[in-house]
C-alpha positions as CSV (number, residue, x, y, z in Angstrom):
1,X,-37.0,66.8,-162.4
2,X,-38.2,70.1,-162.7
3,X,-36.9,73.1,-160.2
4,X,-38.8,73.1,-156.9
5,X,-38.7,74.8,-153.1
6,X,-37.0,72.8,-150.4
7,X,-37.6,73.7,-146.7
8,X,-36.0,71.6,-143.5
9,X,-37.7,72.6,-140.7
10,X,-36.4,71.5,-137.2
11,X,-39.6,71.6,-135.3
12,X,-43.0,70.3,-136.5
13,X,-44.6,73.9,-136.1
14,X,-42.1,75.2,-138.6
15,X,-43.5,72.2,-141.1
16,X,-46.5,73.0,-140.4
17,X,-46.0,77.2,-141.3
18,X,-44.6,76.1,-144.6
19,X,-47.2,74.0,-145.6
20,X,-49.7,76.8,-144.8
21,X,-47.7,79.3,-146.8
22,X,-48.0,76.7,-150.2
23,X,-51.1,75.7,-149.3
24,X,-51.8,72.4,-151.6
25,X,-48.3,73.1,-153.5
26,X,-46.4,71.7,-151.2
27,X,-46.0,68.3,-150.1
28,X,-44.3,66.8,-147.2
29,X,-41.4,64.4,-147.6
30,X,-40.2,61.6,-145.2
31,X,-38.5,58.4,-146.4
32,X,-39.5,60.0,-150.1
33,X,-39.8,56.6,-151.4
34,X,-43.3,57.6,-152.8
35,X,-42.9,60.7,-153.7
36,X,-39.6,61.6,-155.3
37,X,-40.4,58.5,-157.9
38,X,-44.0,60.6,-158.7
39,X,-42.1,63.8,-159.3
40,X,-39.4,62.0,-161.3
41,X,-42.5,60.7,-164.0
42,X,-44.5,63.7,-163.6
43,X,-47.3,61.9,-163.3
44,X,-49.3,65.1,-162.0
45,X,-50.8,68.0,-163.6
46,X,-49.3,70.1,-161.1
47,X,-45.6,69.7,-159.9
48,X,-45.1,70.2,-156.4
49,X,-43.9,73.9,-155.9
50,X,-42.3,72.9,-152.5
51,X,-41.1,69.1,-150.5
52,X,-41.3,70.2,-146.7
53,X,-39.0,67.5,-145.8
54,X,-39.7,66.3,-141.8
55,X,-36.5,64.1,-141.5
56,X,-34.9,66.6,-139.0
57,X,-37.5,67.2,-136.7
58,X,-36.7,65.8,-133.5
59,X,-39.4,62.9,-132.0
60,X,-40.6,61.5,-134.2
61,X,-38.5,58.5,-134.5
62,X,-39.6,55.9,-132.1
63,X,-41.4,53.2,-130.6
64,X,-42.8,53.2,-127.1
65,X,-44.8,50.3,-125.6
66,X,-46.8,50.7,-122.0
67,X,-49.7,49.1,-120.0
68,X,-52.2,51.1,-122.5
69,X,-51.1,50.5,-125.8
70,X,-47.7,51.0,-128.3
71,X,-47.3,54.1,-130.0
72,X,-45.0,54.3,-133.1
73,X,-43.3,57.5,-134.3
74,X,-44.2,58.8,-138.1
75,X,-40.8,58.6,-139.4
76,X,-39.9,55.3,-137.8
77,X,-38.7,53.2,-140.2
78,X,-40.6,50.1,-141.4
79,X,-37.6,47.8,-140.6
80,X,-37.8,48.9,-137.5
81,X,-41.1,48.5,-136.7
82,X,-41.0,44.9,-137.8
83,X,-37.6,43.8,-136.0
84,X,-39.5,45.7,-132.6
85,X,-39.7,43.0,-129.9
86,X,-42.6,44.6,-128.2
87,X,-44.7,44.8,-131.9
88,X,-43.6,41.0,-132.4
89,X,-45.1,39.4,-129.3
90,X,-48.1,41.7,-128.9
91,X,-49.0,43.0,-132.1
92,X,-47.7,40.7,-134.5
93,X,-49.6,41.4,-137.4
94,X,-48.3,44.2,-137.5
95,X,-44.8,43.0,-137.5
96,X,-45.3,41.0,-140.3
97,X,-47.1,43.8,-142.7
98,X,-44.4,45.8,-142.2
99,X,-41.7,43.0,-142.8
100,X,-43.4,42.1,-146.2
101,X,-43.4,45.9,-147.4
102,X,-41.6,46.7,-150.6
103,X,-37.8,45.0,-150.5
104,X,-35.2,45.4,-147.8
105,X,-33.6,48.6,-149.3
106,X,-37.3,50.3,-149.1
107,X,-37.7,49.2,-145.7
108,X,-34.5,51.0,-144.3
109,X,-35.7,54.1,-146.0
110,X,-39.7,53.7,-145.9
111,X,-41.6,55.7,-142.7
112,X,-45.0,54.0,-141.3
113,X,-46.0,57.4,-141.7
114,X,-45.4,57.3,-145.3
115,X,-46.5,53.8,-145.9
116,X,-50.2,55.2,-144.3
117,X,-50.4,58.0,-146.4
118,X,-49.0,56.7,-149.9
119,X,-50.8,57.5,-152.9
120,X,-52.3,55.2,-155.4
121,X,-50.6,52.9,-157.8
122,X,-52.9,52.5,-160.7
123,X,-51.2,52.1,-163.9
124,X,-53.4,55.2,-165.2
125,X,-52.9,57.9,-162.6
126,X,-49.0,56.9,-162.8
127,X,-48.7,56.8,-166.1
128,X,-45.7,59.2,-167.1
129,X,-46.0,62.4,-168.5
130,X,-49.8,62.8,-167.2
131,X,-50.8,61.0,-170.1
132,X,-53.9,60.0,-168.4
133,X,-56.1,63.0,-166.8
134,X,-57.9,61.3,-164.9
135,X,-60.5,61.6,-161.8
136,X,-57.9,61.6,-159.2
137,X,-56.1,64.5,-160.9
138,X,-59.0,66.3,-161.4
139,X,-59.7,65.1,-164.8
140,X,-63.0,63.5,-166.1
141,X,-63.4,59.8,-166.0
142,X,-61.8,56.8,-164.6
143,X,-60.2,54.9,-167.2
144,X,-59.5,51.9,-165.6
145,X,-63.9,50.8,-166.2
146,X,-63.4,50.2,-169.7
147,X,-59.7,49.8,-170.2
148,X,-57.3,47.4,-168.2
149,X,-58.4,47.0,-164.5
150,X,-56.6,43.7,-164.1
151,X,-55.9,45.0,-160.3
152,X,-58.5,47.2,-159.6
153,X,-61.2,47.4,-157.3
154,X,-63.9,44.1,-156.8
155,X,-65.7,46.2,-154.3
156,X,-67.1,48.4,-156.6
157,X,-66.0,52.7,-157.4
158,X,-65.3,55.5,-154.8
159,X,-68.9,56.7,-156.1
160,X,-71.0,55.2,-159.1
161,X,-68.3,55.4,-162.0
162,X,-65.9,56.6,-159.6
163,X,-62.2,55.8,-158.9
164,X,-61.7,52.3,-159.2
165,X,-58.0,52.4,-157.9
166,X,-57.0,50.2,-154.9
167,X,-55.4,51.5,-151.7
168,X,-51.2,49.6,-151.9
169,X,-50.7,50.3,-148.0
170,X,-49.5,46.8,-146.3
171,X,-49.7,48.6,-142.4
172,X,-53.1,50.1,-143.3
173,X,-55.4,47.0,-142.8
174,X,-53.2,45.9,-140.2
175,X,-54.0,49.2,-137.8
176,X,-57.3,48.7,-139.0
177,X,-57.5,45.1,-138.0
178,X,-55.8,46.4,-134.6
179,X,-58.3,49.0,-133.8
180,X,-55.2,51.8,-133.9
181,X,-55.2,55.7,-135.0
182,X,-53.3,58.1,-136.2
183,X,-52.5,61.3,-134.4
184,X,-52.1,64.0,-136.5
185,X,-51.0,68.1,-135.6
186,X,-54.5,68.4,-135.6
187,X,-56.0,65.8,-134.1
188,X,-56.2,62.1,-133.1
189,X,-58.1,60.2,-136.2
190,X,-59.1,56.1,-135.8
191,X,-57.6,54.4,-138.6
192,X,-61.4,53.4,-139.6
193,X,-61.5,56.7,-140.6
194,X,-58.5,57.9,-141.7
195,X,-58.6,57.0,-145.5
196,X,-60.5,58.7,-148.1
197,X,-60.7,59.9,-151.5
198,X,-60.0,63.0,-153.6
199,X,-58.0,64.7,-156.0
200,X,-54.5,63.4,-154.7
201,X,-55.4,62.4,-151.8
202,X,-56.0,59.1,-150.1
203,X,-56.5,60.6,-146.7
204,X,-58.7,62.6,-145.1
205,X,-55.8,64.8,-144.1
206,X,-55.9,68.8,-144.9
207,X,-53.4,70.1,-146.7
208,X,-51.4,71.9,-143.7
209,X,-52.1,68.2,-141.6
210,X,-48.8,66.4,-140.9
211,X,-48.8,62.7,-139.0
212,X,-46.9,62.3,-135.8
213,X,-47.4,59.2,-134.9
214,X,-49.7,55.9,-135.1
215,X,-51.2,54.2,-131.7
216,X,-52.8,50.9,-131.2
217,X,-54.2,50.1,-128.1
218,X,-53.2,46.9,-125.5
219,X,-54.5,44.0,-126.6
220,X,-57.4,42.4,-125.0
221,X,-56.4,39.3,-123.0
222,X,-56.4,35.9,-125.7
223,X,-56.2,38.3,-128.9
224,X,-54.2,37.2,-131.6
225,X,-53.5,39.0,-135.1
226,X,-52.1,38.0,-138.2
227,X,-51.1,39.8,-141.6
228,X,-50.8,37.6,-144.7
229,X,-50.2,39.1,-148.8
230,X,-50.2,37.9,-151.5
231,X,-48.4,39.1,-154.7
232,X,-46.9,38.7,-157.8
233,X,-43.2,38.5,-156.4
234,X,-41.9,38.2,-152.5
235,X,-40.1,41.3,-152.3
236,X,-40.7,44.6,-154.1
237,X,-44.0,44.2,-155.1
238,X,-47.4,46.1,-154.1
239,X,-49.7,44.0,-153.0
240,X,-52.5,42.2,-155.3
241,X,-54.9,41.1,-152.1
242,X,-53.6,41.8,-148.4
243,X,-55.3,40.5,-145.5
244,X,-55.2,41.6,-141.5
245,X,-57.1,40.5,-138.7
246,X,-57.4,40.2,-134.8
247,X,-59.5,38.3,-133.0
248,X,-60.1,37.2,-129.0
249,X,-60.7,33.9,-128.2
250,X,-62.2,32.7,-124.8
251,X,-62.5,29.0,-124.6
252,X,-61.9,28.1,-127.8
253,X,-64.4,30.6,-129.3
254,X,-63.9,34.3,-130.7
255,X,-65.6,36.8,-129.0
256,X,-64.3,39.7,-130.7
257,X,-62.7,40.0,-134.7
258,X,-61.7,42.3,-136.8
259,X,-61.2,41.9,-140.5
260,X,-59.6,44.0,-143.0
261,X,-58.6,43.7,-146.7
262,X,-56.6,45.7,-148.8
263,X,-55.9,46.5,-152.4
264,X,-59.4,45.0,-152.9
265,X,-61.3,48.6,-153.1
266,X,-60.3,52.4,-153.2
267,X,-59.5,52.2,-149.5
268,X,-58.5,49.2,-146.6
269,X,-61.9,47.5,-146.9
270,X,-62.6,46.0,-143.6
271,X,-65.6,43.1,-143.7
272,X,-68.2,43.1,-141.0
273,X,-70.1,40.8,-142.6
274,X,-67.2,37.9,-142.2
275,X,-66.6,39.6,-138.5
276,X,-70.4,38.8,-137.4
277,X,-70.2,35.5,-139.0
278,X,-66.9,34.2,-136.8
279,X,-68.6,35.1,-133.7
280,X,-69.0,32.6,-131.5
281,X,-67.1,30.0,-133.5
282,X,-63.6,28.2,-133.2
283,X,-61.1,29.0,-135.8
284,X,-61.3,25.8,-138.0
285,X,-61.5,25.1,-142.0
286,X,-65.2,25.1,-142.1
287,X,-65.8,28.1,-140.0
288,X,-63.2,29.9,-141.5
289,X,-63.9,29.0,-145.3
290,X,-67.4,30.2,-144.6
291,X,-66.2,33.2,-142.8
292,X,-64.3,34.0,-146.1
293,X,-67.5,33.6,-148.1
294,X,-69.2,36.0,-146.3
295,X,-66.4,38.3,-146.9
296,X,-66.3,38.5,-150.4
297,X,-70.4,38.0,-151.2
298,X,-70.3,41.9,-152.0
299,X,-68.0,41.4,-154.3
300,X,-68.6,43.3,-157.9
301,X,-65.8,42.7,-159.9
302,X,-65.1,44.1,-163.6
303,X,-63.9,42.6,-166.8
304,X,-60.8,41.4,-166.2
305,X,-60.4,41.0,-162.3
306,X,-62.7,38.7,-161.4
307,X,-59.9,36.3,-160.0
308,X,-59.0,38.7,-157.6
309,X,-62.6,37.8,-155.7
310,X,-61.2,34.0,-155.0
311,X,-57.5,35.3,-154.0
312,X,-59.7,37.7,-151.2
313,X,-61.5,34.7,-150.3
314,X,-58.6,32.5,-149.4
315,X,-56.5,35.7,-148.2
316,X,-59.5,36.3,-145.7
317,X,-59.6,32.6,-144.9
318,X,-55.7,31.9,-144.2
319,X,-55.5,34.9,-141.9
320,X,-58.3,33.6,-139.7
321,X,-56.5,30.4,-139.7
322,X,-53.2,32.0,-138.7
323,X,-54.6,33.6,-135.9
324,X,-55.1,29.9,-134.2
């Protein structure tokens, strides 16, 4: 690793006056199960001049549930989050993205604020050495159109021959699903709009913008939520399709669902078409299959990923079925 600035700051102000002094040359540092790997490879073309680490700043470590809603510090730790008793009987989806992230060790170390805010894992953009310059660095082209886009994007690019890399994030579609936000030093952002894309960036965060905390509102009376992912491996891996969703049921019927997918598109790729469709219907193997359907009809895939399209399908499917 090359020779770089390290600040501590005790307060989130003080954070926040260092990242103004680097401007985008500095990045901040929680868990730094992300980060630390990307500056080990040198995947970028430019090497962070500072890591504003948060770990010491007091507050933002914890979970608080109330009549309104659960908020959830930034640097609370995923294991945490999914061992919470509150988060397991009320928000359970959640629960259960954040037990299926990474392996155990990652889980003790890994923030929800840094599992929100992670950057891409597309073979290209983290290939060592910056061997590949490519559109999320600033560079030309995405290579991933014509070269190996096994576990890429079925939802199409961030703009016509655009980034084609997929958002890893296994809380991401689960706040989404669970109608949350993320309040920021700035401001209060719903997760709906939180995710973006730019040069290293998958937020819509500015560069002197730190996460305090996520929130997600009571749930409705008769909602239920479930997370379900699938990948290569049970622990460790990223995820090939994930799959969130919430949904109120009154008499047997849903009134209310949302639907999101991840690691399908360059960011949590939620599915109104599949939400309009459940309306009105009981969670059963026809309306669900066809739910599912209607999920994935968008779907453009490239050369070499169209199996991903049936893996959404059934991902979409299961989930509704697991919110029963």
């Amino acid at each position: 690793m090359r020779t770089f600035a390290h600040f501590s700051p005790k307060t989130i102000d003080e954070a926040v006056a260092v990242l103004q002094r680097y401007s985008a040359g500095a990045s901040v540092i929680a868990g730094g199960t992300d980060i630390l790997g990307k500056m080990k490879d040198e995947i970028l073309p430019q090497y962070p001049e500072a890591l504003v680490s948060i770990k010491k700043v007091a507050g933002l470590d914890f979970i608080e549930a109330g009549v309104e809603g659960i908020r959830i510090g930034a640097l609370t730790r995923l294991d945490d989050v999914a061992g919470n008793q509150a988060v397991i009987e009320q928000y359970r989806a959640l629960a259960q993205a954040a037990a299926k992230t990474a392996s155990p060790h990652l889980r003790a170390m890994g923030t929800i604020g840094g599992n929100i805010c992670q950057d891409i894992r597309c073979w290209y953009y983290r290939n060592a050495d910056n061997r590949f310059p490519c559109l999320r660095k600033g560079g030309g082209r995405c290579y991933a159109i014509e070269g190996d886009n096994r576990f890429h994007s079925i939802f199409g690019g961030s703009v016509e021959n655009g980034c084609y890399a997929v958002h890893p994030s296994d809380t991401a579609p689960t706040l989404i699903a669970l109608n949350g936000s993320a309040k920021t030093t700035k401001r209060t952002i719903p997760m709906d709009e939180f995710f973006g894309v730019d040069v290293r960036k998958t937020t819509v965060l500015y560069p002197d913008e730190i996460v305090t905390e996520v929130a997600v509102p009571a749930p409705a009376s008769g909602t239920r939520s479930a997370f379900l992912k699938f990948s290569l491996r049970k622990s460790i891996d990223f995820p090939i399709v994930n799959c969130a969703a919430a949904v109120v049921i009154s008499n047997g019927r849903v009134v209310q669902a949302r639907i999101c997918l991840n690691a399908v598109y360059v960011t949590p790729y939620r599915v109104p078409p599949a939400e309009e469709f459940i309306l009105g219907k009981a969670l059963n193997e026809e309306s669900c299959e066809k739910a599912a359907e209607t999920a994935v009809a968008a779907a453009k895939p490239m050369n070499r990923n169209k199996y991903l399209v049936q893996i959404a399908k059934t991902m979409v499917k299961r989930t509704l079925l697991a919110c029963r």
